[in-house]
C-alpha positions in Angstrom: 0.0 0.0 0.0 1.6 3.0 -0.9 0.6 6.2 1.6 1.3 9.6 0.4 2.2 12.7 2.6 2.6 15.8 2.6 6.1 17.6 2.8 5.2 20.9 4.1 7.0 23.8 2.1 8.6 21.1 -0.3 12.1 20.3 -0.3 14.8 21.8 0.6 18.0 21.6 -1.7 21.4 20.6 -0.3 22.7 23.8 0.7 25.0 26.0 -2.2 28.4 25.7 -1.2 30.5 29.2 -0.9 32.2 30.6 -4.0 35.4 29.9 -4.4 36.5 33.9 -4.4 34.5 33.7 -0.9 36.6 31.0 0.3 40.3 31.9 -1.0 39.6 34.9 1.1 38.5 33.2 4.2 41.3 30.7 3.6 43.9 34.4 3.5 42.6 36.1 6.1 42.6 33.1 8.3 45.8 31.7 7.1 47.3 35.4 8.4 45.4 35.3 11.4 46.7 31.9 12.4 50.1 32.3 11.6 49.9 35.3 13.4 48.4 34.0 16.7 51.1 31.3 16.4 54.3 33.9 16.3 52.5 35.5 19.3 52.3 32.3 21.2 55.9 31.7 20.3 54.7 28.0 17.9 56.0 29.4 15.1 59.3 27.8 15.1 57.5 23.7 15.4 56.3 24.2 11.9 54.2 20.6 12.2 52.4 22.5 14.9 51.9 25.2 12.1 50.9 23.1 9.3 48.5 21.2 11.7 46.6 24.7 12.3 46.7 25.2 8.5 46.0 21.8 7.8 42.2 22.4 10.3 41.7 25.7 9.2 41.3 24.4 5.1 39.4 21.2 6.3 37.3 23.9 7.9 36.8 25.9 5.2 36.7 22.8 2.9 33.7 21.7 4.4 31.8 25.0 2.5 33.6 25.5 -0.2 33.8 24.1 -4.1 35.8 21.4 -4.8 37.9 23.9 -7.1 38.1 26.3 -4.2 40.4 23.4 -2.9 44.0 24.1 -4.8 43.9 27.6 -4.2 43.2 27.1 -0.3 45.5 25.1 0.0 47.8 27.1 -1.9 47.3 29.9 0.0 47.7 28.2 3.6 51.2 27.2 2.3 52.2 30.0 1.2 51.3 31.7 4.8 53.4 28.8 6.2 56.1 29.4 4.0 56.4 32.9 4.2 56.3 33.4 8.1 57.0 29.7 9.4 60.1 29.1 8.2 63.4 30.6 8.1 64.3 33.4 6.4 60.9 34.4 7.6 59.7 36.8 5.0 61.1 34.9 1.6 59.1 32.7 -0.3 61.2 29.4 -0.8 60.7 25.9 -2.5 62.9 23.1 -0.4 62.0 19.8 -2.8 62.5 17.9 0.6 59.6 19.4 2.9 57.2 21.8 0.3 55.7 19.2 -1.3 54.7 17.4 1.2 53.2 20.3 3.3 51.4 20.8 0.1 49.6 17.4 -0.6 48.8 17.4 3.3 46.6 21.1 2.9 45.6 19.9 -0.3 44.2 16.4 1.3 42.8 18.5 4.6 40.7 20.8 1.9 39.5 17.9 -0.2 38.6 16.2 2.7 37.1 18.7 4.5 35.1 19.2 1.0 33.9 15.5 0.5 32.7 15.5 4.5 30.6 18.4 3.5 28.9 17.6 0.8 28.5 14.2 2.3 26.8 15.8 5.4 24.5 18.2 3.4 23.4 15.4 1.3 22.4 12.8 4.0 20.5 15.6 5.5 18.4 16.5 2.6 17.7 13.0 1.8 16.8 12.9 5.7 14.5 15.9 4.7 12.5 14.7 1.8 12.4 11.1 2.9 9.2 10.1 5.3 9.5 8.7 8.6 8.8 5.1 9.2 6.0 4.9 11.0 5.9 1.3 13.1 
């Protein structure tokens, strides 16, 4: 027997991620925040501690952001790291032994901050639009 319901003011899409401008300047401001709080607090100089907080900070932002908003937040967070977390603090430097790895690890924090997102909005729209079991 099939029973139909009403779903009172229809349903509600999964939510629109943020733009991707939105979150590359989410992922600056909070990348300079955070390195700053960090020089404050004198964790500057344990830069696993540093790419941890970076590392958070774009699975935070990954989780309402675009997918393509990924590469650029995680370009971003290293470039923060780079720039103030290691030494010669202010140069920009590539050191084949350590950058690329601090770059896959923001890049994998983004993307799976991203994929927990859209997983999460999704399971709750379906929870949304699908009825109760009544028993």
């Amino acid at each position: 027997m099939v029973e139909w319901r009403f779903v009172a003011g229809g349903a509600r899409a999964v939510p629109e991620p943020m733009a991707t401008p939105l979150t590359w300047t989410a992922a600056y401001a909070g990348s300079f925040g955070l390195v700053h709080v960090l020089d404050l607090l004198g964790a500057l100089d344990r830069t696993g501690l540093a790419l941890a907080a970076l590392s958070l900070l774009a699975a935070v932002l990954g989780v309402r952001g675009r997918f393509a908003a990924a590469p650029g937040t995680a370009v971003l967070c290293w470039g923060f790291l780079n720039f103030f977390g290691t030494h010669p603090i202010g140069e920009i430097s590539w050191a084949g032994h350590r950058d690329p790895e601090w770059m896959a690890c923001l890049l994998a924090a983004a993307l799976i901050g991203t994929v927990a997102g859209r997983v999460v909005h999704a399971r709750a729209a379906y929870r949304r639009v699908t009825p109760p079991y009544d028993v």
